[in-house]
C-alpha positions in Angstrom: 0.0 0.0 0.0 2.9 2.4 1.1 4.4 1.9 -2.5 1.3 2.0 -4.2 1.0 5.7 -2.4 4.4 6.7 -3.2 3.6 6.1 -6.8 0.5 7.8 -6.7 1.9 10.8 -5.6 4.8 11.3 -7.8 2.2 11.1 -10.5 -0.1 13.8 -9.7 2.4 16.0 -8.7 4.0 15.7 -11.9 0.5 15.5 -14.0 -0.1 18.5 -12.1 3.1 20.6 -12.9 2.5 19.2 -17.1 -1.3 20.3 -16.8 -0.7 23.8 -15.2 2.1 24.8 -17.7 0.0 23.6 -20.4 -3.0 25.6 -19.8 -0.4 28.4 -19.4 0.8 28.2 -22.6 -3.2 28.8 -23.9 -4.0 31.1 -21.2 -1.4 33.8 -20.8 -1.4 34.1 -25.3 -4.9 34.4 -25.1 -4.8 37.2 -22.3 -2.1 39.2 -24.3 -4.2 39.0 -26.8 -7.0 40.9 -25.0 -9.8 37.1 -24.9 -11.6 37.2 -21.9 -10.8 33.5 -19.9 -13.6 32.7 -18.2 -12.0 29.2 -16.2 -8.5 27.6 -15.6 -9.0 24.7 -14.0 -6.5 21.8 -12.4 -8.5 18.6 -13.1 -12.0 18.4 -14.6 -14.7 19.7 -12.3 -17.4 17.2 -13.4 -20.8 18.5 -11.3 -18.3 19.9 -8.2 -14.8 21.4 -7.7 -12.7 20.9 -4.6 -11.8 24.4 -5.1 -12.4 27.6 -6.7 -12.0 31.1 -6.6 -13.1 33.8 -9.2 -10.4 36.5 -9.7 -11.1 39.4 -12.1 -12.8 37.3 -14.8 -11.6 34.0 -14.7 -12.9 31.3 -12.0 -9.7 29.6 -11.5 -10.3 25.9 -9.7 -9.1 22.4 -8.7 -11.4 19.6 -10.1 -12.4 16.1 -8.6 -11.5 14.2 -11.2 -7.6 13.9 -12.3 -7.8 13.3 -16.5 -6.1 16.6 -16.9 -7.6 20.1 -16.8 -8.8 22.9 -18.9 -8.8 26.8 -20.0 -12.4 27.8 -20.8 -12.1 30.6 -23.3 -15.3 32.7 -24.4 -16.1 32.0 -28.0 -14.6 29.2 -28.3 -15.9 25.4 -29.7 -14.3 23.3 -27.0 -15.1 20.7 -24.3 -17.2 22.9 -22.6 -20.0 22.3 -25.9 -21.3 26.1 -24.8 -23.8 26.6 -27.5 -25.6 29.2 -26.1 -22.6 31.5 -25.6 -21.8 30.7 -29.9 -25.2 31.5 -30.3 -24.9 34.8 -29.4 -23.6 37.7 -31.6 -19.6 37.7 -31.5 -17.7 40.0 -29.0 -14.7 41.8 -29.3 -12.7 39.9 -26.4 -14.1 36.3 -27.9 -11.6 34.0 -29.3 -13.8 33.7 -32.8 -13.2 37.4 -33.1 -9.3 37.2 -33.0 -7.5 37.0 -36.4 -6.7 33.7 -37.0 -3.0 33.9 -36.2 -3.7 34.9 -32.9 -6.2 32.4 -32.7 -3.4 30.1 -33.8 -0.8 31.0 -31.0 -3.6 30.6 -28.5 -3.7 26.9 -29.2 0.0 26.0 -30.0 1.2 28.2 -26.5 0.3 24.5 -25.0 2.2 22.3 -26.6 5.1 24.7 -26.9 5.3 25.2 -23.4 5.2 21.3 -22.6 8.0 20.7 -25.1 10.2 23.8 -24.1 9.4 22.3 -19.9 10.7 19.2 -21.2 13.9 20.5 -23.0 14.6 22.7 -19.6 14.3 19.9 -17.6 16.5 17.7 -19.2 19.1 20.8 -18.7 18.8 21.4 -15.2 18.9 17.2 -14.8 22.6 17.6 -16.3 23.3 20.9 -14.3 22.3 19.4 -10.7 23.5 15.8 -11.3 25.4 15.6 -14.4 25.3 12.2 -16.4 26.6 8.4 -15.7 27.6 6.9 -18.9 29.2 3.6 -19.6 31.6 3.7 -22.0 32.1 0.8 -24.6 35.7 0.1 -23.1 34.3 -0.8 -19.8 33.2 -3.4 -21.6 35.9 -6.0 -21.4 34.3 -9.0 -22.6 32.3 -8.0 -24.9 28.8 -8.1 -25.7 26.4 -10.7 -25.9 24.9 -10.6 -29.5 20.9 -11.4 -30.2 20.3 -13.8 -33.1 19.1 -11.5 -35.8 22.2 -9.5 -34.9 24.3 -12.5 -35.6 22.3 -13.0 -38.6 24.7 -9.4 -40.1 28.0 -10.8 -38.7 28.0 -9.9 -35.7 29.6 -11.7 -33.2 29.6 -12.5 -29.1 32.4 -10.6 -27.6 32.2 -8.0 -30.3 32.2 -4.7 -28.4 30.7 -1.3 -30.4 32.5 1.8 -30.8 31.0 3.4 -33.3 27.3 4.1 -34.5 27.3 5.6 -38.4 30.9 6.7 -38.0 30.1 8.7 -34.5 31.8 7.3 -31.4 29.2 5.7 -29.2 29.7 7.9 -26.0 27.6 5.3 -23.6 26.5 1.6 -24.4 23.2 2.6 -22.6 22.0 4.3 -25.8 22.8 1.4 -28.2 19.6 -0.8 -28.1 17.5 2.4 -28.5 19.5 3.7 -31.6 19.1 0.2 -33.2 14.9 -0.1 -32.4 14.4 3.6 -33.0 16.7 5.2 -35.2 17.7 4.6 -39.0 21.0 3.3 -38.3 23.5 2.6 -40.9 26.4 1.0 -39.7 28.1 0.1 -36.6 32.2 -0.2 -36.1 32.9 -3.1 -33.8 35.9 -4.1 -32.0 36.3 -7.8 -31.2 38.4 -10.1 -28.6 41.3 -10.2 -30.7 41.2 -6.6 -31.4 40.2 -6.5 -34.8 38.3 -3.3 -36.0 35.6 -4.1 -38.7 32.4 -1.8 -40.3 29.2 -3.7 -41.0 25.7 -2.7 -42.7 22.6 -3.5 -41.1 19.4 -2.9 -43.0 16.4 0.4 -42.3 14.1 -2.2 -41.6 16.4 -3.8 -38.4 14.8 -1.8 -35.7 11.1 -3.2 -36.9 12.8 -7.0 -36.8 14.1 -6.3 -33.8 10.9 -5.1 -32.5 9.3 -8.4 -33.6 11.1 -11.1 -32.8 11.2 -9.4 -28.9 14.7 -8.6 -29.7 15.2 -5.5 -27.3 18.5 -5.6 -26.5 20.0 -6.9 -29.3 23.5 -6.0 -27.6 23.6 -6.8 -24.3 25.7 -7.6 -21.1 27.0 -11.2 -20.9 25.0 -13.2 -18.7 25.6 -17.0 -18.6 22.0 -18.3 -19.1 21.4 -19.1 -15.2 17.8 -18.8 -13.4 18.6 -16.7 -10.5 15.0 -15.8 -9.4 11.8 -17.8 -10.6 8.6 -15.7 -9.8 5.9 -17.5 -7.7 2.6 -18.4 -9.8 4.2 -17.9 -12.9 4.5 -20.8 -15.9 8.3 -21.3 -15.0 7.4 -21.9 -11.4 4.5 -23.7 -12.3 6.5 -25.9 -15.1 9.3 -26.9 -11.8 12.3 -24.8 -12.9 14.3 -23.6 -10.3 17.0 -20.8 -9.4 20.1 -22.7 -10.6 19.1 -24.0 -13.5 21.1 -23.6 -16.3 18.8 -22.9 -19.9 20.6 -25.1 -22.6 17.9 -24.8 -25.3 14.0 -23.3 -25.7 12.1 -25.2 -28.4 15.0 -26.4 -29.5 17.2 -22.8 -30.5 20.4 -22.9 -28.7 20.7 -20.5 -25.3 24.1 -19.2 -25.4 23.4 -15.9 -22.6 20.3 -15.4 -20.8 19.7 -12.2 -23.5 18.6 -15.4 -25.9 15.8 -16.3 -23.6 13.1 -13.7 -24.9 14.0 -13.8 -28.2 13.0 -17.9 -28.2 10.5 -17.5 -26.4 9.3 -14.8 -29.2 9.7 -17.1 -32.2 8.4 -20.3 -30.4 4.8 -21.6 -31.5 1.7 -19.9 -29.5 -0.6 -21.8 -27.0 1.6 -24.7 -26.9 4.3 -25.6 -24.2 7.9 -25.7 -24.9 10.6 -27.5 -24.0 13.1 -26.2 -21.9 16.4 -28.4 -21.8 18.1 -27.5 -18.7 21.4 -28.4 -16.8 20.3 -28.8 -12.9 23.3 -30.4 -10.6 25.3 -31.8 -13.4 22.3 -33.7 -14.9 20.4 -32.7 -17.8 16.5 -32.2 -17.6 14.1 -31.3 -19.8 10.9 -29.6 -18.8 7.9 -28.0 -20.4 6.8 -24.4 -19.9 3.3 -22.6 -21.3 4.5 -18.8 -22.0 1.5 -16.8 -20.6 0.0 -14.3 -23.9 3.0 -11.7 -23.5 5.4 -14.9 -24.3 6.9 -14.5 -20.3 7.4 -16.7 -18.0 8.6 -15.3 -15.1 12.2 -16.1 -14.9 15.4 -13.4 -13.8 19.0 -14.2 -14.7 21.9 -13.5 -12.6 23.9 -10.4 -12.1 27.0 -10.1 -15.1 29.9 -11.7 -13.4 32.1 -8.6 -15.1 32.9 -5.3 -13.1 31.6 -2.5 -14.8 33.2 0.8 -14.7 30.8 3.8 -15.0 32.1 7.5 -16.2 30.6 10.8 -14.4 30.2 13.6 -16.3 29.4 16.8 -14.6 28.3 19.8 -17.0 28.2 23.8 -16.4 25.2 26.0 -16.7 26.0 26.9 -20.4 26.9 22.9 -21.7 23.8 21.7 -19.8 21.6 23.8 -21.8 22.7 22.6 -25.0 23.1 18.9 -24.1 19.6 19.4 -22.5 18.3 20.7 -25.9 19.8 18.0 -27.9 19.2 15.4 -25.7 15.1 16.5 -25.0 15.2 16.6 -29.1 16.4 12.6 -29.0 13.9 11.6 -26.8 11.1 13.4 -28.9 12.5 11.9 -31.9 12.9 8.4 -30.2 9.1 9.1 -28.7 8.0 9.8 -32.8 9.6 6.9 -33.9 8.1 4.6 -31.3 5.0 5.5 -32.1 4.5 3.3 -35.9 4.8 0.5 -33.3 1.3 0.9 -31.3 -0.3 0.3 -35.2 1.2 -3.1 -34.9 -0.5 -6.0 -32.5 2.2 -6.0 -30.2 2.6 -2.5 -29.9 -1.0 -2.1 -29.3 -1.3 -4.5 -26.6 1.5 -2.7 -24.8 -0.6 0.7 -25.0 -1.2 1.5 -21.0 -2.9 4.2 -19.2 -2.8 6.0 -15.7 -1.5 2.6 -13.9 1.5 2.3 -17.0 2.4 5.6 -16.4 2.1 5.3 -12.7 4.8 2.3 -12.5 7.2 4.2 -14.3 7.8 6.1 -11.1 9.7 4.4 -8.6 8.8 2.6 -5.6 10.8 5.0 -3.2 11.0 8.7 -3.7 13.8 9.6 -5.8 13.9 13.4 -7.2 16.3 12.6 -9.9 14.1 10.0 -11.3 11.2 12.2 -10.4 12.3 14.8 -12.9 13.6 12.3 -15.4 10.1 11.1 -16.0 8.1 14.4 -15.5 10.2 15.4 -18.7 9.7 12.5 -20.7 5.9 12.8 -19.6 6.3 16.6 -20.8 7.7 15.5 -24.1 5.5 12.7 -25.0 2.2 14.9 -24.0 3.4 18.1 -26.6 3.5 15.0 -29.3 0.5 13.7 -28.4 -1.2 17.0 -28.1 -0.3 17.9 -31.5 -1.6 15.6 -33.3 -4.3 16.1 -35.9 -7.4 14.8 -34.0 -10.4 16.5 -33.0 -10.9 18.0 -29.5 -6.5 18.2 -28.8 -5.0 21.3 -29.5 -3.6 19.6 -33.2 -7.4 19.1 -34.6 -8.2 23.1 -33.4 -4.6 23.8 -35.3 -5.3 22.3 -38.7 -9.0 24.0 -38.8 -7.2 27.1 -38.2 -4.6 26.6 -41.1 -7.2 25.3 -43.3 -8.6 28.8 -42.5 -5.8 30.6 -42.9 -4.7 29.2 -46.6 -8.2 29.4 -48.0 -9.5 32.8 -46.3 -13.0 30.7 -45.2 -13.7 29.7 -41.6 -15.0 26.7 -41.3 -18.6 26.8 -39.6 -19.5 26.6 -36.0 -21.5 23.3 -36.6 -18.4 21.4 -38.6 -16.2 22.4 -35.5 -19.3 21.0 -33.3 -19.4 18.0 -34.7 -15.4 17.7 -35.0 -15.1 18.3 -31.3 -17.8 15.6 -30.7 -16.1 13.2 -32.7 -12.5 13.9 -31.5 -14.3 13.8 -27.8 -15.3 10.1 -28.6 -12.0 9.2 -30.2 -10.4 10.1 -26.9 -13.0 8.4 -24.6 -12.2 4.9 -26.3 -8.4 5.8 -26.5 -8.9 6.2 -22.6 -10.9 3.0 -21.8 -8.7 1.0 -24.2 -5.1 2.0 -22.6 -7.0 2.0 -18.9 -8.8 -1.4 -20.3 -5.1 -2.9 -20.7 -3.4 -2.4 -17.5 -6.8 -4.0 -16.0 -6.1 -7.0 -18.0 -2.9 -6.9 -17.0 -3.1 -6.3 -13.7 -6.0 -9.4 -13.6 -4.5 -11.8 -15.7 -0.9 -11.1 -14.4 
């Protein structure tokens, strides 16, 4: 319960900071530009508030319900659905009155101000607590390659220097470079210090993806069960911490980094056979994956020392590096997103409770602010995109407008923000829907 709470409250506190700025960025454009605000609200006040106070014009409040939270502005077709205010003649200090570049501002002033939070976040991270990176020479045995990696020449015990001619500054980055990014090339050193350049093809990070291939360089870790997870098909099948993993449906377990990526390609809804080394003696024992291919299984820790390189930054380097290294995770966050149109990626989608976990179980400000700018990033994309009722459905109404010189009418944006409101209800009780099912079913 105590976790559970901890959780909990790092994630309204940073929903709150995200949904604050946001409505910022709509409210203080739409104030300079002389548009009467008539709420700004912290949550959705659905029949009561828990607070709220009018100053000047604007009622500003604290909702019951904690999906986000809102800027009323007069004249405008929003969530609010006030027809009888759009009934009425237009006003000078309505939003339908303003030109439609101002109009434009207004609804962009949220998304930039998520994106630029994020950016400035990531800075002051690298100001207070500068960056641990792992550097590829650390790596003294090498990696542990995946099989499709293998597939290009790659080999176990190569070690990476080099991603498209750029020297990899920390091996941390390398399995997201290879899933997200078009890479080209990598430059690999191996045991007996050979240097060689091999290709991989655009379409590895998609393979990768797949075949459950996350970490298609990884630590070496002798395939050894260290915990088993109670309840789960590996407990329920008899393995046991010790147990050495020789084979999964008969593919060849080299490092315990080959374990998914079997357990990926083997046959659904049939158990496999695990061929295992217990005390000298060889067993083999047959485990049903649950429908996420998992069956609860940790290897041990890398038998390897690992040295880690601190890097502290000044004022002036961590706003750059902040910039450039928000920009990668938006980029990263874009290119992530073709995924949730695939069947794996779209059972993977997860609401408030996915979000929740990805704050730790302790309090921990670093990681606090880690994800709070992620969150920031990831909600500027989302916000921007062109669907009806977010900021990026107002936005391309408002270009349309502003190439052809014709508003649209009052009824098309109606309707638009009806059917955008639906498309965002059943977004909502899918991803919620999923970490139910998950949370049921285990």
């Amino acid at each position: 319960m105590e976790v559970f709470l901890i959780k909990a409250a790092q994630l309204i506190l940073s929903l709150s900071i995200l949904v604050v700025l946001h409505e910022l960025g709509h409210f203080i454009p739409a104030k300079l530009f002389k548009t009467r605000v008539e709420k700004f609200y912290l949550f959705f006040d659905v029949k009561f508030s828990l607070f709220k106070k009018k100053i000047g014009e604007t009622v500003y409040g604290i909702g019951w319900l904690p999906l986000g939270g809102y800027v009323k502005i007069a004249g405008m077709v929003d969530e609010s659905m006030d027809k009888e205010q759009l009934a009425q003649p237009e006003q000078p200090w309505e939003f339908r009155s303003k030109p439609a570049w101002q109009r434009l501002i207004i609804m962009i002033g949220g998304v930039t101000v998520n994106l630029l939070l994020g950016f400035f976040i990531y800075a002051m991270i690298l100001f207070t607590w500068g960056q641990d990176q792992l550097k590829p020479e650390s790596i003294k045995e090498g990696f542990a390659v995946s099989p499709t990696m293998r597939s290009y020449g790659f080999q176990d015990g190569d070690i990476v220097t080099a991603v498209d001619g750029e020297t990899l500054e920390s091996v941390a980055d390398l399995s997201k470079y290879l899933l997200l990014r078009n890479v080209k090339n990598l430059t690999v050193k191996s045991q007996d210090g050979a240097v060689r350049t091999l290709s991989v093809p655009d379409s590895l990070g998609k393979m990768l993806f797949a075949r459950g291939e996350m970490t298609p360089f990884s630590l070496k870790v002798a395939p050894i069960i260290d915990t088993v997870v109670a309840g789960m098909p590996a407990a329920k099948a008899g393995l046991q911490k010790g147990d050495k993993i020789l084979s999964i449906g008969g593919e060849p377990i080299y490092y315990f980094s080959d374990v998914t990526p079997a357990l990926t390609k083997a046959a659904n809804d049939k158990p496999i056979a695990f061929a295992i080394e217990r005390n000298g003696e060889a067993k083999t024992l047959y485990v049903s994956p649950n429908k996420e291919k998992k069956i609860g299984v940790n290897g041990v820790t890398p038998s390897s020392e690992l040295s880690v390189t601190h890097k502290d930054y000044s004022l002036g380097e961590a706003l750059t590096h902040g910039v450039a290294y928000g920009y990668g995770v938006l980029r990263d966050y874009v290119a992530q997103f073709k995924f949730i149109f695939t069947k794996k990626g779209a059972s993977q989608v997860g609401g408030f409770g996915s979000i929740g976990n990805l704050f730790p179980s302790s309090w921990n400000w670093l990681a606090f602010w880690h994800i709070t700018a992620f969150l920031s990033i990831a909600l500027a994309f989302m916000n921007i995109l062109p669907i009806p009722a977010l900021d990026g459905g107002h936005v391309v109404f408002l270009l349309f407008e502003m190439a052809t010189g014709r508003k649209p009418s009052e009824k098309v944006l109606e309707y638009a923000q009806m059917v955008g409101f639906v498309i965002l209800i059943a977004l909502l009780l899918y991803a919620n829907g999923n970490d139910l099912y998950r949370a049921i079913f285990n």
